[in-house]
N, C-alpha and C positions, 0 to 999 in steps of 0.2 A: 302545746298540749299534746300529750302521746297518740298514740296513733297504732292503728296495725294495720297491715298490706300481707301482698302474696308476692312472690318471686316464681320466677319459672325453675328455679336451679334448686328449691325446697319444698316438702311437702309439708312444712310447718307455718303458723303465721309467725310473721316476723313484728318485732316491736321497735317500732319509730319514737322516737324522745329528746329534749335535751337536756345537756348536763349542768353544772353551776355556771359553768362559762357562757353557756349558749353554744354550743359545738351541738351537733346532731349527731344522733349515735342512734346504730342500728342494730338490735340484737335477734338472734333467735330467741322464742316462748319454749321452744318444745313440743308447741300444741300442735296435731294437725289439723290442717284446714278442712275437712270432711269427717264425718264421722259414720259409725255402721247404720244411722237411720237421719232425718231432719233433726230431732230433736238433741241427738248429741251433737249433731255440727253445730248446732246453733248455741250451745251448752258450750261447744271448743270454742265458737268466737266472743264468747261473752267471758271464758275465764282468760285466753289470751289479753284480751282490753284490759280486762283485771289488773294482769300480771305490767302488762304495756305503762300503765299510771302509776304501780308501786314500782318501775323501770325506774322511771324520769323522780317519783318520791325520792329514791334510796340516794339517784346521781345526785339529785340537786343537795343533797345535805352537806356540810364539811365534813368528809371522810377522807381518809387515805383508801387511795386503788386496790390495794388489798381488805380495806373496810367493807367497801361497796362491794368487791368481789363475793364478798361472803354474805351481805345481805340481800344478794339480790340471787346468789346461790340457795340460801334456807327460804326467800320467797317462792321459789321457782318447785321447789320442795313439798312446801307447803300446799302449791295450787294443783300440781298435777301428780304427786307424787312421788317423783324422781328426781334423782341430782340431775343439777345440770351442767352437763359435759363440760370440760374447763381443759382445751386444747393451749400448751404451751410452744412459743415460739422453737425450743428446743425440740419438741416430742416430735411436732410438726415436720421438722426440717429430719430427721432421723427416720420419720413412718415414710416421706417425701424418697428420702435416698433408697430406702430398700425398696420402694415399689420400682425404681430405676434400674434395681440391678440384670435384669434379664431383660429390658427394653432396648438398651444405648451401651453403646462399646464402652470398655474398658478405660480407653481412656477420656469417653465423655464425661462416663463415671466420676474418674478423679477431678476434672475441673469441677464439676456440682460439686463433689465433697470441699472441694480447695474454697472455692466461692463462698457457699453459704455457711463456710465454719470463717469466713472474714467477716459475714454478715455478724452471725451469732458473736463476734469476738469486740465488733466493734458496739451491739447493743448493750456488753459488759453480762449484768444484772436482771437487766429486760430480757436477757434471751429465755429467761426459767417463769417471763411471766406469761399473760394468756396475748395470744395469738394474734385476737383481736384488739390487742392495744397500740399495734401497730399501724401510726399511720403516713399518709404522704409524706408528711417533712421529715419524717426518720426515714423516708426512703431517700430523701432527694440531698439530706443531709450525708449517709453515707453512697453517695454516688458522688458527691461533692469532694469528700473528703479524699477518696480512691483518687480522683482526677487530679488532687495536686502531685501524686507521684506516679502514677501510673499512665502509661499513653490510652489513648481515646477508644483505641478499638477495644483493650483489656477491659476498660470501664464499661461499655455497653455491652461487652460480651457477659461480666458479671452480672449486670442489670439484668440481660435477658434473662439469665438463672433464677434470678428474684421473681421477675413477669410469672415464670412456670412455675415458682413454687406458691406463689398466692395465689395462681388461676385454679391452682388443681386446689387448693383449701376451700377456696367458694364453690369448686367442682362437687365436694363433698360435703358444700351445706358447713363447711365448719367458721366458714368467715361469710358475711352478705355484701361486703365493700370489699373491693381488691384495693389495697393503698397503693400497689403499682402502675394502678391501668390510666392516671395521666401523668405520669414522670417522665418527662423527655429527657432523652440518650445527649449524652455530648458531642462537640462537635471539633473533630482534628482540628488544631491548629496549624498542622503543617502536613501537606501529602506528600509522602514519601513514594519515590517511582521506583519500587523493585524493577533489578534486572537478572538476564541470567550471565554467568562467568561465560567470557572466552574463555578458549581452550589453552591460551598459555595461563592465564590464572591458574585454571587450574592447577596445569605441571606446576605453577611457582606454588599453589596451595599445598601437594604433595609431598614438597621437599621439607616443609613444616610442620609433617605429621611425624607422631608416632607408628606402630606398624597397625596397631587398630584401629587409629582413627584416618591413616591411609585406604586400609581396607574398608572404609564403611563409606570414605570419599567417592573411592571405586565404586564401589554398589550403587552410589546416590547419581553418581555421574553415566554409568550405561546401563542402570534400570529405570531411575527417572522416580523410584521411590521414595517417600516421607522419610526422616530421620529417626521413629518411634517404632515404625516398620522396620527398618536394617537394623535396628539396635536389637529386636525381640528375636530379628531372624534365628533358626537355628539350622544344623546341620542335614536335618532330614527335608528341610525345603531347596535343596540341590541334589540334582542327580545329573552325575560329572558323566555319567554315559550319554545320557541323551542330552547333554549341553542345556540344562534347563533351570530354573527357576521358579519355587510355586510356591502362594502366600496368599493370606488374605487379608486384603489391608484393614486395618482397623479403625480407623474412621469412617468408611464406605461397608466394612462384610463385601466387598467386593472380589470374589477368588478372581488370581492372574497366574498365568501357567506363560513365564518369557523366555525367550533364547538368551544364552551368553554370550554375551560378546567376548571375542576371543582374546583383549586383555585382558578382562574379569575372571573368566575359566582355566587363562595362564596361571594369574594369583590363585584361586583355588586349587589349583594342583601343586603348588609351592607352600602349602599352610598343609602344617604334619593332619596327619588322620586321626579323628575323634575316638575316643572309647566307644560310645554312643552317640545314638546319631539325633537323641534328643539334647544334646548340647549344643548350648550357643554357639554362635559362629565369633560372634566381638563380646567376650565373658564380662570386662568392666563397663561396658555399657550396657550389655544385657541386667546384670546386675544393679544398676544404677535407676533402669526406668523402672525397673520390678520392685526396688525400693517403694521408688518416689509415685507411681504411677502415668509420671508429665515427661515432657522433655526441656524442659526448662534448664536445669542442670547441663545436659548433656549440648545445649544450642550457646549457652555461654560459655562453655568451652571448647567450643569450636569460633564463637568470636573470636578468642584469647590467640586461636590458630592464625585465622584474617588479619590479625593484629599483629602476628608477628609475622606474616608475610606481606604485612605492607598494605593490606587490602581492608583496613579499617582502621581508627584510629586508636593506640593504645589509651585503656581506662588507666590513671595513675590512682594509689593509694589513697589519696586524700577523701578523709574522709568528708560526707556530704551531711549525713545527721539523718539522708533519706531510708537508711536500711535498704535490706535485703528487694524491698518490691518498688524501689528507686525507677521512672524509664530509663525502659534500654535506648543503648546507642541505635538509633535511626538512620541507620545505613542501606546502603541499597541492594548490598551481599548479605547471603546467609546459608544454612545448608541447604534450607529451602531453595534456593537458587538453583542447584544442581539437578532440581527439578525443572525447574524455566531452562536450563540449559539442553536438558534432556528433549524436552519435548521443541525447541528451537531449531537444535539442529535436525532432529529427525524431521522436520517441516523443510528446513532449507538440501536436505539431501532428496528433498524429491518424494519422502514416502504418505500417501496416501492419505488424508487427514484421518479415519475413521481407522484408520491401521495404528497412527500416530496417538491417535485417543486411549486405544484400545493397549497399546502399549506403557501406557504411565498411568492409567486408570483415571482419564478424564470421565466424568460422567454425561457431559453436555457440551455441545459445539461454541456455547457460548462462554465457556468455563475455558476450553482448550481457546478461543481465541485473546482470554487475558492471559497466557503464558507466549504463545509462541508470538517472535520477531520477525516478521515475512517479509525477507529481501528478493525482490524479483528478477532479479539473478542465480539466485541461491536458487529456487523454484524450477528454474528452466535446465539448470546443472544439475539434472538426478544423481543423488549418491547412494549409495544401499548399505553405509554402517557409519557409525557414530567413531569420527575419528580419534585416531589414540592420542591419548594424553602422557605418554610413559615414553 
């Protein structure tokens, strides 16, 4: 039997019903639940009920989803006199992203845009329909399906994208059920233990670069920076007089003003002089994440480097049928690493942990304790520069 309730997250009654199957389905009336005196509230709960019983009439008929959508839109019409809002999965996901754009960095941005245009691609058809036709098993079916190619953290990171884009749609009253809020995340099959490179790896990594992706090794290896960060760097965030470095990284907004270490300021003195000092430092990789917005690109090819020095296993041609978002090789190297490196050794030289933090843009001591390797020896041997790799 239909039904109507209140919610704290609307100022409308909401209509309770089921459909031919017996599925329970929750809709907004439109009505509000107060009115400017007793008699019209009471007037809102009686045509909400109204509207709630021709809900459950219209569902339980044999119609097509598009049938029902339209007679339960000219009933909705008819009772209060307004259409009733009809939010598509697509519109959703596009009103969803531009509210994002002045919130979350740039390149948080493009993961949401990359995610939920996977979401929309895998609904096909459904993406142009309404909002609320989406429910748990079309969440948990494509979460299912990402997991046969994709590794476990990719899948739950996408998920989380999902979480926030139907929390903020019930945020705004546009959905009453989130179909994401009991989908459970997957779970690793296998934990991979990152580490960071020794220091001859790295010289052996160096001899397998190009001269930009030498150069951006360098960066990675005595700033302790992201690889999204050196790629965007340009010329005016170095000033070769005061032996400096300034950025802000893009995942944190976090501004860092570093010293160079004196092979990195050697190489910048050996790299001709820009026209402009808003030009890139590394122009094919600048170029490449400005494309793409990720670094996804730019991190498989630097596998490709590891691979040919020995320090991961070459991918052969054959193909798999997985495409393009295939998992990657689960290895325990990556550019990222040169950030574990960074911050390791500047632990094992003795410098200061809150110095050490504050130098690779750790935010939290317990964040800087899953990077660095504390040998206690290393500890008691103060060092005061990250030795050369050249």
């Amino acid at each position: 039997m239909a039904f109507i309730f209140k919610n704290r997250n609307t100022k409308n009654w909401l209509a309770g019903f089921r459909d031919a199957t017996g599925k329970r389905r929750n809709r907004s009336t439109g009505i509000p639940t107060l009115g400017m005196d007793r008699e019209e509230t009471e007037k809102n709960r009686v045509d909400a009920e109204k509207l709630a019983r021709e809900y459950e009439v219209a569902a339980n008929r044999k119609r097509t989803s598009q049938q029902v959508r339209r007679v339960i839109t000219e009933l909705h019409r008819e009772i209060t006199g307004v259409d009733l809002p009809v939010v598509t999965v697509q519109v959703h996901v596009d009103e969803w992203l531009k509210s994002k754009v002045s919130s979350v960095s740039a390149g948080t941005l493009a993961f949401y845009t990359t995610s939920t245009k996977k979401f929309t691609e895998f609904l096909g058809d459904r993406a142009d329909g309404e909002l609320g036709d989406i429910e748990r098993r079309d969440i948990e079916a494509f979460r299912d399906e990402m997991a046969e190619r994709l590794a476990a953290k990719t899948v739950n990171n996408n998920l989380k994208t999902l979480r926030m884009l139907f929390r903020d749609a019930r945020d705004r009253t546009v959905l009453v059920d989130d179909p994401t809020e009991f989908v459970k995340a997957v779970k690793a099959k296998t934990v991979i233990k990152r580490r960071p490179f020794a220091v001859t790896e790295v010289s052996t990594v160096l001899k397998h670069c190009d001269s930009e992706w030498r150069s951006m090794v360098l960066f990675g290896m005595y700033t302790g920076q992201r690889l999204g960060d050196i790629a965007r760097l340009q010329w005016e965030s170095i000033d070769l007089k005061r032996k400096t470095l300034s950025l802000t990284t893009s995942k944190t907004d976090k501004e860092l003003k570093l010293p160079l270490h004196k092979d990195l300021f050697t190489h910048l003195q050996s790299l001709p002089r820009p026209i402009s000092q808003d030009m890139p430092i590394h122009p094919d990789a600048y170029a490449t994440i400005k494309a793409e917005g990720r670094v996804s690109t730019l991190s498989r090819r630097f596998g490709a480097i590891l691979a040919d020095a020995g320090l991961r296993e070459k991918k052969t041609h054959k193909t798999t049928g997985k495409g393009r978002d295939a998992k990657k090789d689960l290895t325990g190297l990556s550019f990222h690493s040169l950030r574990r490196t960074a911050a390791t050794l500047l632990n094992e030289a003795g410098v200061p942990q809150a110095v050490a933090m504050a130098f690779v843009g750790h935010d939290s001591e317990d964040i800087h304790k899953v990077y660095v390797n504390v040998g206690e020896s290393a500890m008691r041997d103060a060092a005061t520069k990250i030795p050369s790799v050249l």
